[in-house]
C-alpha positions as CSV (number, residue, x, y, z in Angstrom):
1,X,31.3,9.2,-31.6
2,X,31.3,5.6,-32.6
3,X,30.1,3.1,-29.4
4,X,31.5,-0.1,-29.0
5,X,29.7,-3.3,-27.7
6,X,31.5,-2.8,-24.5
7,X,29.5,0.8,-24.2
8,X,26.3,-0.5,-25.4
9,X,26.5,-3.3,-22.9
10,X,27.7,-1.0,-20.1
11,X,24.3,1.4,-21.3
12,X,21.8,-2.1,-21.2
13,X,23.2,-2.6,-17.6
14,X,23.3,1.0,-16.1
15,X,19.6,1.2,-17.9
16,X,18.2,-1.6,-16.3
17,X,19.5,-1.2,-13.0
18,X,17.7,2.3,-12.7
19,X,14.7,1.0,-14.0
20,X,14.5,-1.6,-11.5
21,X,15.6,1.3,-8.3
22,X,12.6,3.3,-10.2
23,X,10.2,-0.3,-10.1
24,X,10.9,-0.2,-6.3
25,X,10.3,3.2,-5.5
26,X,7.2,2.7,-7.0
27,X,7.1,-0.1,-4.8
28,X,7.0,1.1,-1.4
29,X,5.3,4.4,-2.0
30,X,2.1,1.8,-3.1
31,X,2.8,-0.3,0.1
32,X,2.9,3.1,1.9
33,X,-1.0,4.3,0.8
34,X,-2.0,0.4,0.9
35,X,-0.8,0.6,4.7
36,X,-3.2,3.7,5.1
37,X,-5.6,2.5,3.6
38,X,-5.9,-0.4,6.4
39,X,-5.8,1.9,8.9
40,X,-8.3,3.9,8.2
41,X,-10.3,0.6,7.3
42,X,-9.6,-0.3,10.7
43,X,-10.5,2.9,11.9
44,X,-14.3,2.2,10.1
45,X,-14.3,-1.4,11.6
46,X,-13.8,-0.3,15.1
47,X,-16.3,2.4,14.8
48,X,-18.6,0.1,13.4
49,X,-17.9,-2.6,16.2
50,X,-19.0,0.2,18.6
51,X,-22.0,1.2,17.1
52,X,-23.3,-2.7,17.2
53,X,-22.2,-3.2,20.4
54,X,-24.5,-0.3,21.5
55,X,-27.2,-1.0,19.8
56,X,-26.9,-4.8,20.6
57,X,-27.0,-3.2,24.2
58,X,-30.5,-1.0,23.3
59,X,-31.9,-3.9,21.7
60,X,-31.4,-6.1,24.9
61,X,-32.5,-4.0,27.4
62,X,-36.3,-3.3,25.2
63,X,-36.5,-7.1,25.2
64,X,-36.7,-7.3,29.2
């Protein structure tokens, strides 16, 4: 089978359009584990908060 430029063109198009579906899948699966990622950062953060808060608290009340 012989292409023509009309195939070959039609093959370029259908090519490039799958790889850019494929470049966005990629896409938001990354943006999904980024988006975990900051929650359980923000997970850490809170805990952290906590823990100063308390011993902020403990270290206040052995100054008096």
């Amino acid at each position: 089978m012989v292409f023509g430029v009309a195939e070959i063109t039609l093959a370029i198009i259908v090519g490039t359009l799958l790889a850019i579906v494929y470049s966005l899948r990629i896409l938001v699966l990354m943006d999904r584990r980024i988006e975990r990622i900051e929650e359980h950062i923000e997970s850490v953060v809170e805990r952290i908060l906590k823990e100063e808060l308390t011993i902020e608290r403990k270290m206040s009340k052995k100054k008096r």
